[in-house]
C-alpha positions, 0 to 999 in steps of 0.5 A: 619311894623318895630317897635321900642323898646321906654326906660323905662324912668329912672331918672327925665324922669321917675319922670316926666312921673309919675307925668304927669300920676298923673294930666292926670289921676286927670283931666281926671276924670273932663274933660273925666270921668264925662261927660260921666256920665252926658250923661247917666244921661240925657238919664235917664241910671243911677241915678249916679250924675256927680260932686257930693258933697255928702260926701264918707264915712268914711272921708267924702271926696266930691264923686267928689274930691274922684274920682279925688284922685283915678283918680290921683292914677289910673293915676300913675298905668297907667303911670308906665304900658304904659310908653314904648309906644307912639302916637296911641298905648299909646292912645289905650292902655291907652283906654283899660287899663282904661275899664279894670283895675279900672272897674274890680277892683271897680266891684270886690272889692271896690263894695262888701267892700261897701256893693254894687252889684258886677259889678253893679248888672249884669245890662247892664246899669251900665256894660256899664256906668262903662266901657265907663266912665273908657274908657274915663277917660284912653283915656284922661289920655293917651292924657294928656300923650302923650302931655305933658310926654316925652319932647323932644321926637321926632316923628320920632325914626329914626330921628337923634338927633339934638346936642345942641351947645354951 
């Protein structure tokens, strides 16, 4: 099957895909992330609350408005990484890349800089919370993505450009 090289964005594109990266990765905390949570808590696998108040310490920033900050950062990383890819792979690769890169990074450091069990204690229900919420999350910021992030992208690479006139 042939494949096709998609440009690094540049310019305004590049501008635009990076902040559709930002509110993707922000919203699917909200609309993909927590949900995910909240399964597992009614099917009492974790303790963990979706859309919690509770301040994070040291600003006392609401856990839920946290994850989204974070969600939007995330965001950014996974846009700037995945920004030559599109359609099926984009999303697959956003899946992955959301199991992957925050789980290991809230596994291994943000854990043990908050006193917490490095990948959350070894246990299987917190090993599979922390990959299928952070999947979800990457799946839904590569949908917001490939929505909304190359305007004008046509479908079919090989297709010739239509010339605006006027």
């Amino acid at each position: 099957m042939p494949t096709h090289a998609i440009p690094y964005p540049r310019g305004s594109g590049l501008s635009r895909w990076l902040i559709v990266g930002v509110v993707s990765g922000a919203a699917s905390v909200l609309v993909f992330h927590q949900p995910v949570v909240e399964v597992f808590r009614a099917f009492a696998l974790t303790h963990g609350i979706p859309y919690s108040l509770q301040p994070t310490r040291p600003l006392g920033v609401p856990q839920v408005w946290s994850l989204v900050f974070w969600g939007g950062v995330w965001g950014a990383l996974l846009a700037a990484t995945l920004a030559r890819l599109d359609g099926a792979r984009l999303l697959l690769a956003s899946l992955v890349f959301g199991a992957v890169a925050p789980t290991l990074v809230a596994w291994f450091l943000v854990a043990p800089l908050k006193g917490q069990a490095v990948a959350g204690g070894w246990m299987a229900a917190a090993i599979a919370l922390a990959l299928l919420a952070n999947s979800a999350w990457g799946l839904g910021t590569g949908i917001g993505l490939a929505l909304f992030g190359h305007p004008g992208r046509r479908a079919n690479p090989r297709a010739p450009r239509e010339r605006a006139h006027g």
